[in-house]
C-alpha positions as CSV (number, residue, x, y, z in Angstrom):
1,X,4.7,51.2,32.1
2,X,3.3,52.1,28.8
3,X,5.1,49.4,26.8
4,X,4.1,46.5,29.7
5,X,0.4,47.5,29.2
6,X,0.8,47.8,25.6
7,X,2.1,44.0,25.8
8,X,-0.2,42.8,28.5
9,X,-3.0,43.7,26.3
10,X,-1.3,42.2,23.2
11,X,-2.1,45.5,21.4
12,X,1.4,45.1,19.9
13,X,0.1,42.1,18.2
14,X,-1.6,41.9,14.6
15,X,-5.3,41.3,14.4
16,X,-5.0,37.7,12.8
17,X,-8.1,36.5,13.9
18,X,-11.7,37.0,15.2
19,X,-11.2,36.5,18.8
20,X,-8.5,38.9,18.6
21,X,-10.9,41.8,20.5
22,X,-12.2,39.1,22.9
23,X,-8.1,38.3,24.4
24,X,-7.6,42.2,24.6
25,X,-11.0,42.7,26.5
26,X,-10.7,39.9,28.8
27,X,-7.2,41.0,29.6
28,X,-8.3,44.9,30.0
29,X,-11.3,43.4,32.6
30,X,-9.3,42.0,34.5
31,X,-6.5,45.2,34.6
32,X,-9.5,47.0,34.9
33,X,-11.6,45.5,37.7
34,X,-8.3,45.2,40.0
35,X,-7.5,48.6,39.5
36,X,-11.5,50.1,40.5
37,X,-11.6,47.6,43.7
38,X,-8.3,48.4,44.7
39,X,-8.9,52.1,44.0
40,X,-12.4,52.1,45.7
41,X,-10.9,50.0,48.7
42,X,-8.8,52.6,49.4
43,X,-11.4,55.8,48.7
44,X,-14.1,54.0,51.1
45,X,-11.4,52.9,54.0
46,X,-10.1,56.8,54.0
47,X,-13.7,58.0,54.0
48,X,-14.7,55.5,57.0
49,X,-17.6,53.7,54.6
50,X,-16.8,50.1,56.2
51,X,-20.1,48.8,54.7
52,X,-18.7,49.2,50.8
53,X,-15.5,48.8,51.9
54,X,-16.3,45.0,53.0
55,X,-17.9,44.6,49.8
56,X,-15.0,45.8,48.4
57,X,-12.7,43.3,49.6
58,X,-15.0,40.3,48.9
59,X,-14.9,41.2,45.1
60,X,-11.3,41.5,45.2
61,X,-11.2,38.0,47.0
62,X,-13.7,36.5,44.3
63,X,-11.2,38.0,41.3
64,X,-8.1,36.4,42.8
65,X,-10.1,33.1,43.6
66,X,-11.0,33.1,39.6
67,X,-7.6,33.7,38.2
68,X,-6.3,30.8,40.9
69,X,-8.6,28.1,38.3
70,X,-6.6,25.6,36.3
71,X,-5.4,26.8,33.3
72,X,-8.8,25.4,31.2
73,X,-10.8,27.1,33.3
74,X,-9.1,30.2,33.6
75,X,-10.0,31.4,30.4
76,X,-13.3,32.5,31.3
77,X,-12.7,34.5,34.7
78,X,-12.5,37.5,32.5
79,X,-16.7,36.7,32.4
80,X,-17.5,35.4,35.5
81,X,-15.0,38.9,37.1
82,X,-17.1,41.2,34.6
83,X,-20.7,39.5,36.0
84,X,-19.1,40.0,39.9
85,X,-18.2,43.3,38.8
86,X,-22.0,43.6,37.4
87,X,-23.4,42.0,41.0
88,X,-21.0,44.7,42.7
89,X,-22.7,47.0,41.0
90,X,-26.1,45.8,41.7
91,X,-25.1,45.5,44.7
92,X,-24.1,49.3,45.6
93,X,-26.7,50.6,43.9
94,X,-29.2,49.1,46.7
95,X,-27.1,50.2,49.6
96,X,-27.0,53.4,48.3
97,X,-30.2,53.7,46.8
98,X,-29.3,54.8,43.6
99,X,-27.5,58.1,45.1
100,X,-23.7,59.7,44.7
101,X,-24.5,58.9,40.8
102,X,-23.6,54.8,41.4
103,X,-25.7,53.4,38.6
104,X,-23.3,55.0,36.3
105,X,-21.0,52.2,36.8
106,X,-23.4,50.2,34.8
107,X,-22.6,52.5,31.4
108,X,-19.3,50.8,32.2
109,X,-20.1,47.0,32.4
110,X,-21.9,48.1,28.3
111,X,-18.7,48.7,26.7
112,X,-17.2,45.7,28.3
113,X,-19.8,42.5,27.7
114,X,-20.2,44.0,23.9
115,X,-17.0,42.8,22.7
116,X,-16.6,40.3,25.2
117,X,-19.7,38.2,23.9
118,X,-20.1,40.4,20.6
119,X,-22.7,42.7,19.7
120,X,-25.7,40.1,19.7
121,X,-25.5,38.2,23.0
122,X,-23.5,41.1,24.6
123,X,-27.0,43.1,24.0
124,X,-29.3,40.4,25.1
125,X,-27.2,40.5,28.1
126,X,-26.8,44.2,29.0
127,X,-30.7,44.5,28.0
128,X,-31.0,42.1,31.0
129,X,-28.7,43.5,33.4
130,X,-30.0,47.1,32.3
131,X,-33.9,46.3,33.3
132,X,-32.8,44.6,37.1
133,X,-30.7,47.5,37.6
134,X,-33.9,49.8,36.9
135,X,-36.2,48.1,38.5
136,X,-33.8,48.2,41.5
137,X,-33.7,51.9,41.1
138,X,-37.7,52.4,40.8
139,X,-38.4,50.9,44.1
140,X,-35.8,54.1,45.6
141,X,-38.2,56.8,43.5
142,X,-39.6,59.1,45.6
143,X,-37.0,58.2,48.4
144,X,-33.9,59.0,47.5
145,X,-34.1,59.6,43.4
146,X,-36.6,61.9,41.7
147,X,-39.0,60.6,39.0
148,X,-37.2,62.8,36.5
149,X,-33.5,61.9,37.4
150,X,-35.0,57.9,37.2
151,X,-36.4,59.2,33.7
152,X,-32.8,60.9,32.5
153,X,-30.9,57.6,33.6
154,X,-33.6,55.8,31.8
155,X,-33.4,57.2,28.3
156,X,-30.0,58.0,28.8
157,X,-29.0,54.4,29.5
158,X,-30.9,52.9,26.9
159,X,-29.8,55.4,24.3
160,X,-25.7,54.3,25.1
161,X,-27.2,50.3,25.1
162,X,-28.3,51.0,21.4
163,X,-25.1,53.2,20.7
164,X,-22.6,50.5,22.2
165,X,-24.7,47.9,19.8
166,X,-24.5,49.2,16.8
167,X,-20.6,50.8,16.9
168,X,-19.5,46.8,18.1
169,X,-21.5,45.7,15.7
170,X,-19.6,47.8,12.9
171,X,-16.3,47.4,14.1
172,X,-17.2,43.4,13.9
173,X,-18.2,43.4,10.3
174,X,-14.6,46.3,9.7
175,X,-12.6,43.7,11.7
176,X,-14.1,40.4,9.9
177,X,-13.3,42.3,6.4
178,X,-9.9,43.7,7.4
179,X,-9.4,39.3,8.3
180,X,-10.6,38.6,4.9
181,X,-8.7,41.2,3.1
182,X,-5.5,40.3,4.8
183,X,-6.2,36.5,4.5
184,X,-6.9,36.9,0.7
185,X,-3.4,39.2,0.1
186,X,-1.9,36.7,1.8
187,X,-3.0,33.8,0.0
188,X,-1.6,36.7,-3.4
189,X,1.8,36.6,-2.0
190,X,1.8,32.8,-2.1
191,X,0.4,32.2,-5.6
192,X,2.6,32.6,-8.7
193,X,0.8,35.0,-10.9
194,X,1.6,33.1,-14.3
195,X,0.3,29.4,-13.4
196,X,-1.6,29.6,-10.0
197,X,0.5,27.2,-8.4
198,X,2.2,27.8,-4.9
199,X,5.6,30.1,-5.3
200,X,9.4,29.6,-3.7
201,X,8.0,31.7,-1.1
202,X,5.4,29.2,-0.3
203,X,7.3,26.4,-0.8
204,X,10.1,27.8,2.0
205,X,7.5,27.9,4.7
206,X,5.4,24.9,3.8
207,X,9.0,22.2,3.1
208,X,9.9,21.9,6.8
209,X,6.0,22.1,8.3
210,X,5.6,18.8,5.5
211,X,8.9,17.0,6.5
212,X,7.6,17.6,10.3
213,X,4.2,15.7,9.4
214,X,5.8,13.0,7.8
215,X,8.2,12.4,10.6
216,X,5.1,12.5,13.1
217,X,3.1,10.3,11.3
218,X,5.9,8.0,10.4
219,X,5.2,8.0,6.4
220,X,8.2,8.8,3.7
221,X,8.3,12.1,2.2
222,X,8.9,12.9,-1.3
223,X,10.6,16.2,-2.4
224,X,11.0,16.4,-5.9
225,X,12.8,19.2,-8.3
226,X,11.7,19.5,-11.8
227,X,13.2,21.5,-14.6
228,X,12.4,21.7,-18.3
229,X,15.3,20.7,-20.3
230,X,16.0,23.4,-23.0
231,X,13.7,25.6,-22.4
232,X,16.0,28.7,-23.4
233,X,15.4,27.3,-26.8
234,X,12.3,27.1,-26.7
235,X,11.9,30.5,-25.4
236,X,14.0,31.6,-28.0
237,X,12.8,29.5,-31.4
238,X,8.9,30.6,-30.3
239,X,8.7,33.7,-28.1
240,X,8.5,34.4,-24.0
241,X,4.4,34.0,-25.3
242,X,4.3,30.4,-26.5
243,X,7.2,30.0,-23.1
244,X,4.4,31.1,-20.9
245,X,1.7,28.9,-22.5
246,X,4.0,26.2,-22.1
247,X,4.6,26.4,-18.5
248,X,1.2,27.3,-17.8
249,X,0.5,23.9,-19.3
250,X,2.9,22.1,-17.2
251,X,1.1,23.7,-14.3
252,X,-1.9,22.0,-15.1
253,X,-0.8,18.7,-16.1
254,X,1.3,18.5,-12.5
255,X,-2.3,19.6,-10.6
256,X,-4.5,17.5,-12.3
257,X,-1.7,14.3,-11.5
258,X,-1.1,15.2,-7.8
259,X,-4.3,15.4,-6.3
260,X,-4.3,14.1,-3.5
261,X,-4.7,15.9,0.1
262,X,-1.1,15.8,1.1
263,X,0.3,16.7,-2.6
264,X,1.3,20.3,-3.4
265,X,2.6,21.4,-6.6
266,X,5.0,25.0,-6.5
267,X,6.7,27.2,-9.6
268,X,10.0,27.7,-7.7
269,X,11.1,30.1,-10.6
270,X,11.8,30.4,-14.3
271,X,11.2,26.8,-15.3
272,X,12.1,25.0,-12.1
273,X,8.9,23.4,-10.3
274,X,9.2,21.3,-7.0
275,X,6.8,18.7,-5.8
276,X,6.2,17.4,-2.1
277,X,4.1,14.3,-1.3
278,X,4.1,11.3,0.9
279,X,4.4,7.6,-0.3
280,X,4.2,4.2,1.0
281,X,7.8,3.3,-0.3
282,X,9.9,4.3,-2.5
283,X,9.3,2.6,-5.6
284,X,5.6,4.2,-5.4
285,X,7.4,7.9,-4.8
286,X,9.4,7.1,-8.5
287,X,6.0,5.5,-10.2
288,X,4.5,9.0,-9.6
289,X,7.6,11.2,-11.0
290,X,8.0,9.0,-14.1
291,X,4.2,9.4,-14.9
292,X,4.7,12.6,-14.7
293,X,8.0,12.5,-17.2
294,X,6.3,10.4,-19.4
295,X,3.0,13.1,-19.3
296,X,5.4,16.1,-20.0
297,X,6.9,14.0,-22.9
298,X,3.1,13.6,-24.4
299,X,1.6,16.9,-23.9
300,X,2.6,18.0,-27.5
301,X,0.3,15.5,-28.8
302,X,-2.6,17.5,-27.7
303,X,-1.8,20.3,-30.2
304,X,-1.5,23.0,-27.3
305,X,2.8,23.8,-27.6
306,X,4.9,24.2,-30.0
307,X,7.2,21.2,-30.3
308,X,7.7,18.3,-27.6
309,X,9.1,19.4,-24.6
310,X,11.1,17.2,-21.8
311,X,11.6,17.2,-18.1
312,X,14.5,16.5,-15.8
313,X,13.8,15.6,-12.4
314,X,15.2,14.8,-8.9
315,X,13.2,13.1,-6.7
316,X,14.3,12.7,-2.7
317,X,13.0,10.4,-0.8
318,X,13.2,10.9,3.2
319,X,12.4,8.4,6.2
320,X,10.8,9.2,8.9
321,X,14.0,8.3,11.0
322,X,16.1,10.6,9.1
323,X,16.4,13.7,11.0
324,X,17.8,16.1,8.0
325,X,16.9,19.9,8.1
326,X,14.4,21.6,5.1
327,X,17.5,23.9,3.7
328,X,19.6,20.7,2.8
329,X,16.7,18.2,1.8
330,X,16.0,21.0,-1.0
331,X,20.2,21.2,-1.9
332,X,20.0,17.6,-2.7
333,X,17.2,17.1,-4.2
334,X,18.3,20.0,-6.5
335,X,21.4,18.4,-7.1
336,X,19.6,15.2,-8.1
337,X,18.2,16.8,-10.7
338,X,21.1,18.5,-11.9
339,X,22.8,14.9,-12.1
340,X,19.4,13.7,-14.4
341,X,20.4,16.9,-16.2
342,X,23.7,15.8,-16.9
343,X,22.7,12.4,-17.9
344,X,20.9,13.1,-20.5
345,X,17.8,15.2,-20.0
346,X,14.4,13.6,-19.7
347,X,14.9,11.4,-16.9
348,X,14.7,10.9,-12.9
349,X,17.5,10.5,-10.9
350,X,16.1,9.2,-7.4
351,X,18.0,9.0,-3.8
352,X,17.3,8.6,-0.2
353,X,18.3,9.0,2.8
């Protein structure tokens, strides 16, 4: 039982967004309301109250009449259930003239619109609902509530209003900052700390999401695999320092080249960097990768390495009719570079399929 509620609610679910309180409320309104008119069905029927007990039944009709909308519509009988559940309320108050302590059903319906609507309009709404429901009660003083127990409800009610405000309206900002924070570490375990571009972790979850938006949109898709030729020399002839510098200077010559919406630049590892971006053919795909070769092959001009450094890349071209999966577009395009590797360095070795 426990575990069924636990997953109707969704409260076995991670908090990724802000509407995240609003499912779990709407779904806990309607477990809720069934289980009070149910409950209260039987309690009046046993105690021979056939007045509330008709009322009773046409709330529970009303309920199952809102969860029987289309599936658009369906979304909001949480609200209209939790404003019948308000009229119910209303509703015995009057028949009972505010006796058998009914209006503190309404104490209820607070904690519910709050998160519902959030703290601001779920106030404005409550205010409202709170000052009908007193007036309602003021025309029974003197009848069949005292002045004082109409003054107690009074200040008691409007003292949980203002308390059910202000702790929704901190657990908002706690939940919109425990978003952020988890959006922004997030966003850390994508980035490669060195040179700020996307990492292989990254660049495994975003591959087959790109080749899927390519194929939809019926556009080629470019996957390309660079690696520095030599670098190990480098590395070794200046120092892991002047290695860094170097890479971090390939970084920015590959973002300030692919800047276009649909490019995206990753440091796979080491010195191995991969490239994804759509063309309109091919021969476009390879003018982009050779500027790039030609770029890496000029950057020591600028005076910012140590000695000229080279690329080697691979660059895979897929159509959109080409149904291939993410794991083996990345082996060939890999081994595409390998063969401009073995071919003497400095070069791109191009394939499609």
């Amino acid at each position: 039982m426990k575990k069924w509620i636990f997953s109707y609610l969704q409260l076995d679910k991670n908090v990724e967004s802000h509407s995240y309180r609003k499912r779990v409320t709407s779904k806990f309104i309607l477990l809720l309301s069934f289980s009070i008119i149910i409950t209260l069905m039987i309690g009046n029927f046993i105690s021979n109250n056939f007045e509330l007990f008709y009322i009773n039944i046409g709330l529970l009709i009303s309920m199952i009449l809102m969860l029987s909308l289309p599936g658009r519509q369906r979304k909001f009988a949480s609200y209209i259930i939790l404003h019948v559940m308000a009229l119910g309320i209303l509703l015995v108050v009057y028949f009972h003239q505010g006796r058998e302590y009914t209006p503190i059903w309404y104490f209820l319906y607070i904690f519910l619109v709050m998160p519902l609507y959030g703290h601001r309009t779920g106030f404005k709404i409550a205010s409202c609902f709170l000052a009908i429901l007193l007036v309602l009660m003021f025309t029974c003083v003197g009848s069949s509530i005292s002045v004082m127990e109409f003054v107690r409800f009074t200040m008691v009610a409007c003292f949980t209003l203002f308390f059910a405000y202000f702790i929704e309206m901190l657990m908002t900002r706690t939940l919109r900052q425990l978003i952020n924070a988890k959006a922004q570490l997030e966003q850390l375990t994508k980035i490669d700390a060195l040179t700020n571009l996307y990492n292989r972790r990254h660049f495994d979850e975003l591959l087959p999401q790109k080749m899927n938006s390519a194929k939809r949109t019926h556009t080629l898709f470019s996957l390309v695999i660079i690696d520095i030729d030599f670098f190990k020399n480098y590395n070794d002839s200046f120092g892991h320092p002047a290695g860094d510098l170097a890479l971090i200077e390939l970084a920015k010559l590959f973002s300030d080249k692919m800047q276009r919406s649909d490019d995206t630049v990753f440091r796979l590892g080491g010195e191995e960097f991969a490239l994804l971006y759509e063309a309109n053919t091919e021969s476009e795909a390879l003018k982009l990768v050779e500027a790039l070769r030609v770029a890496v092959e000029a950057l020591h001009h600028q005076g910012i390495i140590e000695r000229q450094i080279t690329v080697s890349s691979g660059l895979l071209v897929i159509h959109p009719k080409q149904d291939i999966l993410a794991n083996s577009a990345y082996k060939l395009a890999d081994n595409l570079m390998y063969q401009a590797k073995n071919s003497g360095k400095n070069t791109v070795v191009q394939s499609s399929i």
